[in-house]
N, C-alpha and C positions, 0 to 999 in steps of 0.2 A: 214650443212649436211642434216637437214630434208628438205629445199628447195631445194637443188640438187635431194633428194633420191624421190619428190614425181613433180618433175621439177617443183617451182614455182620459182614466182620472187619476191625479197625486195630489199629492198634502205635503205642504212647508210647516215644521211646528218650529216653533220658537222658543226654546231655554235659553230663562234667564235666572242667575243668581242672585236673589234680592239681597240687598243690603251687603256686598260685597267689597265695598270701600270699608264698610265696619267690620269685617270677616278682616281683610288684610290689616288693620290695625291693631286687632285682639289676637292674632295668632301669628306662628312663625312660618315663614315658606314653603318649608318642609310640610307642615301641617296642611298648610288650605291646597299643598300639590295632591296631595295623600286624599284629598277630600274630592277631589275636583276630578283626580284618577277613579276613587269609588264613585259618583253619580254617573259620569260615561262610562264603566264598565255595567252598570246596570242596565241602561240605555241599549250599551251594544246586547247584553242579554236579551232582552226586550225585542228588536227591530229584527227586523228576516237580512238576509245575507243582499237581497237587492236595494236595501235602504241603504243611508249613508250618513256621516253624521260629518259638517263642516265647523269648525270653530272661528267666529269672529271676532273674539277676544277671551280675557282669561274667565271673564263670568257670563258670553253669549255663545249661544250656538244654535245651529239650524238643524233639522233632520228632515230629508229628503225621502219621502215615501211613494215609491212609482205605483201606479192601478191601488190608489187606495182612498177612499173617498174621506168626507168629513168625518161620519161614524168612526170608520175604521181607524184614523188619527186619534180620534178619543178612544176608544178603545189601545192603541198601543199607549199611547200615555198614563191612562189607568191600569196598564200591566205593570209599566217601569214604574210606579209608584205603589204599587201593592208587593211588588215582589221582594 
């Protein structure tokens, strides 16, 4: 509402970890936690201090990008994956 009401623009991206029912079957806890701490530590490297990163379970999550259009969503995406 408050980006309608003052017209800016955000991005929701959506991380997800594919095949993560098979990830928790081939490894141990400790492992997929260790895994799962290094792709959101990448992530927080990646987004600016006004972004945010919500987790909706152990292999979904959401990143909340305020004043940041389509482009600029793929673009943070293509940083947290090259970096």
């Amino acid at each position: 509402m408050r980006a309608r009401r003052y017209k800016k623009t955000f991005s929701i991206v959506h991380v997800l970890i594919d095949n993560f029912d098979l990830i928790k079957e081939k490894f141990q806890q400790k492992t997929i936690k260790d895994f799962t701490l290094k792709i959101l530590d990448r992530l927080n490297m990646t987004i600016r201090e006004t972004d945010f990163i919500a987790e909706r379970s152990e292999s979904e999550y959401y990143i909340m990008l305020p004043e940041t259009d389509y482009f600029g969503s793929l673009m943070t995406m293509r940083k947290s994956i090259s970096t």
